[in-house]
C-alpha positions in Angstrom: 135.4 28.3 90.6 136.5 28.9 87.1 136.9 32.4 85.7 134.9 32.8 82.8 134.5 36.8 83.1 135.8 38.9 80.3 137.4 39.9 78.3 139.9 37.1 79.5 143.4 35.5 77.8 142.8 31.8 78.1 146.2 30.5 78.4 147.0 26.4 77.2 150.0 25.4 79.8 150.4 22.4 78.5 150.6 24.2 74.9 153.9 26.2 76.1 154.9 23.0 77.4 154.8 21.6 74.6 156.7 24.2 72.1 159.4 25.0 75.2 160.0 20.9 75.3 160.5 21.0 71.2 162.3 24.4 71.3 165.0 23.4 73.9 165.8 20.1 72.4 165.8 21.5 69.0 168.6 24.1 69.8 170.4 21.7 72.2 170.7 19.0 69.2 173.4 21.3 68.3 174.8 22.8 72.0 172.3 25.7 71.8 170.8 26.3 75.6 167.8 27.7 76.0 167.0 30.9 78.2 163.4 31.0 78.5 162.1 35.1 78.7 159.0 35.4 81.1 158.9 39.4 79.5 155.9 38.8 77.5 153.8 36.8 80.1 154.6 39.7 83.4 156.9 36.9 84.8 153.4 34.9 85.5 154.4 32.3 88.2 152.3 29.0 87.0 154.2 29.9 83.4 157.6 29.9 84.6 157.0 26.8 86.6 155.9 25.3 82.8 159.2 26.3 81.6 160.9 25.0 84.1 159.3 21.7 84.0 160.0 21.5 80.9 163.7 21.8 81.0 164.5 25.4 80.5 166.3 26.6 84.1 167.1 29.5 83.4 164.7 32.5 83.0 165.2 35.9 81.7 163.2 39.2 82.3 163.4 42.7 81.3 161.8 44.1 84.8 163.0 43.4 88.2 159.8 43.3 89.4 158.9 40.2 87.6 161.7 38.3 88.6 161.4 39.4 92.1 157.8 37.9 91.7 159.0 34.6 90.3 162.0 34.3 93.1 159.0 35.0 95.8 156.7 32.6 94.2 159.4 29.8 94.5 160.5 28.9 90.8 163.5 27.3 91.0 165.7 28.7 88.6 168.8 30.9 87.4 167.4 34.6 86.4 169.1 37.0 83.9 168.0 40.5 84.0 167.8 41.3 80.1 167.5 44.9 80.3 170.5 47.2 80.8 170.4 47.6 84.9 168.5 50.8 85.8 171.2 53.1 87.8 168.3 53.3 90.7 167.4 49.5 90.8 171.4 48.4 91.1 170.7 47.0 94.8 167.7 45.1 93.6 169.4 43.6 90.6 172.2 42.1 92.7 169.5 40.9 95.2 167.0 38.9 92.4 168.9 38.5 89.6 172.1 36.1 89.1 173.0 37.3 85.8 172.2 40.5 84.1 172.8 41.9 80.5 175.2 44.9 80.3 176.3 47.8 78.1 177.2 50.5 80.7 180.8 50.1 82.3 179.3 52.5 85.5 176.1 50.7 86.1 178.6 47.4 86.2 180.4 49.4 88.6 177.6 50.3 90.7 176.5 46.6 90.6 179.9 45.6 92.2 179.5 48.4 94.9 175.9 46.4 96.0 177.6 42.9 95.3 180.5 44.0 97.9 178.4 45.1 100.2 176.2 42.1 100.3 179.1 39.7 100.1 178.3 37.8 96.9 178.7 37.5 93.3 177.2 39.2 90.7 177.2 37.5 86.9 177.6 40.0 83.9 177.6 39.3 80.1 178.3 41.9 77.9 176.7 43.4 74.8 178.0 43.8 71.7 176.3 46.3 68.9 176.1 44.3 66.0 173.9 46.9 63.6 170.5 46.4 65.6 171.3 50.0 67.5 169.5 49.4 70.6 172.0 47.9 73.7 175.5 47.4 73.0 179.2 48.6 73.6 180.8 48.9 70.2 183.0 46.3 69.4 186.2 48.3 69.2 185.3 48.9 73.2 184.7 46.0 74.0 188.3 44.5 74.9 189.1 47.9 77.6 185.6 47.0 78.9 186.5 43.5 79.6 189.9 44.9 81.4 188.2 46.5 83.3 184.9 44.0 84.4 187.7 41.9 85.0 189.3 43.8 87.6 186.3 44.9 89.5 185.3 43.0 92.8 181.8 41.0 93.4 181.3 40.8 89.4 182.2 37.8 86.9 182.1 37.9 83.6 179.9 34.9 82.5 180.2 36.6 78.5 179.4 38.8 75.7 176.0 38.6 73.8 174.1 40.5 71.1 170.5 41.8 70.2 168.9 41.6 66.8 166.0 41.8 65.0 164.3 44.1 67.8 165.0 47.5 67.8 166.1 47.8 64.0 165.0 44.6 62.8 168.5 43.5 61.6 168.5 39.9 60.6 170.8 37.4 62.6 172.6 35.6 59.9 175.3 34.0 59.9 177.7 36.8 59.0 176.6 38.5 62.5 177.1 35.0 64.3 180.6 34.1 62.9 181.7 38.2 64.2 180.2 37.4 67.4 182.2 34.4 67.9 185.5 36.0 66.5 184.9 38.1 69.2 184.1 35.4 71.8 187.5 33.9 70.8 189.6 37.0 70.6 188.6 38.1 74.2 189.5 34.5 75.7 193.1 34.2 73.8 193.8 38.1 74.9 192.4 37.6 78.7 193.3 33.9 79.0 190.1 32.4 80.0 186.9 30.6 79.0 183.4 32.6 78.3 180.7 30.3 80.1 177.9 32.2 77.6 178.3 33.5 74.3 173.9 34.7 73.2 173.4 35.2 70.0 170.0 36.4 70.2 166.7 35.7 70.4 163.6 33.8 68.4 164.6 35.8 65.6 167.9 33.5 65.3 165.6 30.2 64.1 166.5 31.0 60.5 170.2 31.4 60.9 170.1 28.1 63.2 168.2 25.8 61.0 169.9 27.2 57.8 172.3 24.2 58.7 175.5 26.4 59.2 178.3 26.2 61.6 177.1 27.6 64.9 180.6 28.6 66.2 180.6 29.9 69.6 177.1 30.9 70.1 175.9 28.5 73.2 172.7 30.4 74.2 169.4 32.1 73.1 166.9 33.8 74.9 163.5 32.5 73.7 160.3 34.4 74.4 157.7 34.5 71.1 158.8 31.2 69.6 157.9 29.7 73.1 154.6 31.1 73.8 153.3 31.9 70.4 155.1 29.4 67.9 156.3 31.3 65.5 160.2 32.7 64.4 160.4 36.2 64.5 161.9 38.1 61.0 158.9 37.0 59.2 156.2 35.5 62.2 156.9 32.5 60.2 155.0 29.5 62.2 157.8 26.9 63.4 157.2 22.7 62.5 155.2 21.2 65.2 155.0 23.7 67.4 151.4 25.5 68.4 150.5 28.8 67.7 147.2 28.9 69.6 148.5 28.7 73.4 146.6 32.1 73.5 143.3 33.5 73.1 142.0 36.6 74.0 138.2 36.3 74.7 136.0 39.5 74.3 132.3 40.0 75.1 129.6 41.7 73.2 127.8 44.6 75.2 125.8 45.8 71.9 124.6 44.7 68.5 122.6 46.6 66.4 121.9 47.3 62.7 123.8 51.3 62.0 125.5 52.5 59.4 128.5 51.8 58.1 130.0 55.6 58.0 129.9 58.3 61.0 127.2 61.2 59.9 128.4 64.6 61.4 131.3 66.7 60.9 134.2 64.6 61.6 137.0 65.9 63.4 139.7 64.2 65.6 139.1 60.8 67.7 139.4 60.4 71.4 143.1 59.5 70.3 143.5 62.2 68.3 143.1 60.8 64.7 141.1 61.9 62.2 139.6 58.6 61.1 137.9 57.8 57.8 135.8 54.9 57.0 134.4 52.9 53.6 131.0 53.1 53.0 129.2 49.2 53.2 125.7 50.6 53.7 123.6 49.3 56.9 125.6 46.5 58.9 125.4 44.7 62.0 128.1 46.7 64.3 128.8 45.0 67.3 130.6 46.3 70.6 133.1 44.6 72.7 133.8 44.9 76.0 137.5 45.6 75.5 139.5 48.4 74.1 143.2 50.4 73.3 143.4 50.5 77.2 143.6 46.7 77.5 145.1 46.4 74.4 146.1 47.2 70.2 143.6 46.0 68.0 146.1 45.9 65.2 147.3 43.0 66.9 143.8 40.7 66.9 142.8 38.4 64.4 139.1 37.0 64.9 138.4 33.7 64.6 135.1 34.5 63.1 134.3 36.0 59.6 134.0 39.4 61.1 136.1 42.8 60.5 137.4 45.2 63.1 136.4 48.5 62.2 138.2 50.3 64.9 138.3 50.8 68.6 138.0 53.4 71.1 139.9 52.8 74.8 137.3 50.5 76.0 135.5 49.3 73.0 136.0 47.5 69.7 133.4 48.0 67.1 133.3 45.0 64.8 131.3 44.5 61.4 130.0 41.1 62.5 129.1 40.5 59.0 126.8 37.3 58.8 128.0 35.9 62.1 124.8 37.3 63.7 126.5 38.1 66.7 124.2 38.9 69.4 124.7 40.9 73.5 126.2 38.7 75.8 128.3 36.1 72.8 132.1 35.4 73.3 134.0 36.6 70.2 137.9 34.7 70.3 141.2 36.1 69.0 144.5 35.2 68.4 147.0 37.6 69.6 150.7 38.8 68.1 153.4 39.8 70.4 152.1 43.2 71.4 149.0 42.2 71.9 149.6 39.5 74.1 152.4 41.6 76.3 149.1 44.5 76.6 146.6 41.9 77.9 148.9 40.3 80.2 149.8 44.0 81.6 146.6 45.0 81.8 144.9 44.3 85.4 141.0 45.0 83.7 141.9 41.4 81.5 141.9 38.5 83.4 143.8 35.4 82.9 142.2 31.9 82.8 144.8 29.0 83.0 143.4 25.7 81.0 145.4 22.2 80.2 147.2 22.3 83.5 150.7 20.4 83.2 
């Protein structure tokens, strides 16, 4: 029986097929592997197996849980932890994850400790802060940090990598690339062997990469948003041939009626705590959906219709439906940014409807 309850995302597999096909044999044109990130999408099962089919074998997640779910589910693939270990979750990360991204010299021991004790090995790459200030040893560290990965039992160093365009929104151009491959190539002259992954980032990097530059020793990114939703990420540019529609969130009217346009009343603060104003249209047709701020940010909706969002309370959004002569019980469809689409596919009230099956 198909799910047609809402609010729902309606999510086109064979649309993420499609841009993960393009993606990975864009980048690999020019030795440029593919890690596909599964963050965004809860490590959904029937996704990963699309990215997977589609070429991309290994898949990265920021939560343990997720790739735990995609292990248990079966997907055949190599997973990279991509947030800093959590002290608590060491065990766990040595049991689910083959690789995992690290900053943090004692969670790496702690991760050897577990990979000991379980009698296997444990993949590590290393972060480099590059000017992005969220993970990252500083580069002057980074050689004592190597010495001493290198000396610890159960772990191998599989590389170094970098994060940009996230935390501070610092572009990846090719002046951060060329450092990040000096320092690829200083570590293996100094240490005497050969980095398996140097990641230079993530979707942000499509610029830098199609500027037409030399590449250097960058041999992996970790792809998430220009996967599911098309797009680079410094300017949500859309990318050639790629879709930007794999998904919709669908939202159901509980009410439509003919109010005014402005609160009458005192106002005072919002159920968030906002004092909120509003412009005066006169009379309008103000609908309700039945969705709100708990599912997810209505900053990150764009309706398909000609109708405005006027603002939303945790399990509502009240629309101006304008001349659409929305009525109770009418689907209203949205495309979704980033946030957005991580919030609905967190949130257990919106469900997920898979069409276009691969």
């Amino acid at each position: 029986m198909i799910d047609v309850t809402t609010p729902r995302i309606e999510i086109d597999l064979a649309k993420i097929a499609h841009n993960a096909e393009k993606l990975k044999r864009l980048y690999g044109s020019r030795g440029i592997c593919v890690t596909g990130v599964t963050k965004v999408v809860c490590g959904d099962p029937r996704i990963a197996g699309v990215l997977v089919k589609s070429g991309i074998h290994t898949l990265g997640d920021s939560r343990i849980t997720n790739i735990r779910r995609m292990r248990e589910a079966g997907i055949q693939a190599q997973f990279v932890l991509l947030r800093t270990p959590i002290p608590s979750q060491a065990e766990s990360v040595v049991k689910y994850a083959d690789i995992s991204l690290n900053s943090e010299l004692s969670v790496v021991k702690m991760l050897s400790k577990f990979a000991v004790n379980n009698n296997t090995a444990h993949k590590v790459i290393l972060m480099v802060e590059s000017g992005d200030l969220r993970e990252g040893l500083m580069p002057s560290d980074l050689e004592d940090a190597v010495q001493e990965v290198l000396l610890l039992e159960g772990i191998e160093l599989a590389g170094i990598g970098t994060n940009l365009a996230c935390f501070g929104g610092i572009k990846p151009d090719e002046e951060k690339m060329e450092y990040l491959s000096s320092l690829a190539g200083d570590i293996e002259e100094r240490f005497g062997l050969s980095l398996e992954i140097v990641s230079g980032g993530n979707s942000a990097n499509y610029t830098w990469f199609v500027s037409g530059g030399n590449t250097g020793r960058i041999n992996n990114l970790r792809l998430g948003e220009s996967i599911y939703l098309g797009c680079e990420t410094l300017y949500r540019t859309p990318i050639p041939g790629l879709y930007t529609d794999a998904f919709m969130l669908i939202a159901e009217v509980i009410e439509s009626k003919i109010k005014p346009s402005i609160p009458y009343g005192e106002v005072c603060q919002d159920a968030f705590g906002n004092v909120p104003g509003f412009k005066d249209h006169g009379q309008i047709r103000r609908v309700i959906l039945g969705v709100g701020l708990q599912d997810v940010p209505v900053s990150g909706l764009t309706p398909l219709l000609d109708i405005d969002i006027l603002g939303a309370s945790g399990d509502h959004v009240i629309m101006n439906a304008k001349k659409e002569g929305l009525k109770t019980g009418d689907e209203v469809v949205f495309d979704l940014n980033y946030g957005a689409l991580l919030s609905v596919m967190t949130s257990p009230y919106v469900s997920k409807r898979y069409v276009n099956s691969i």
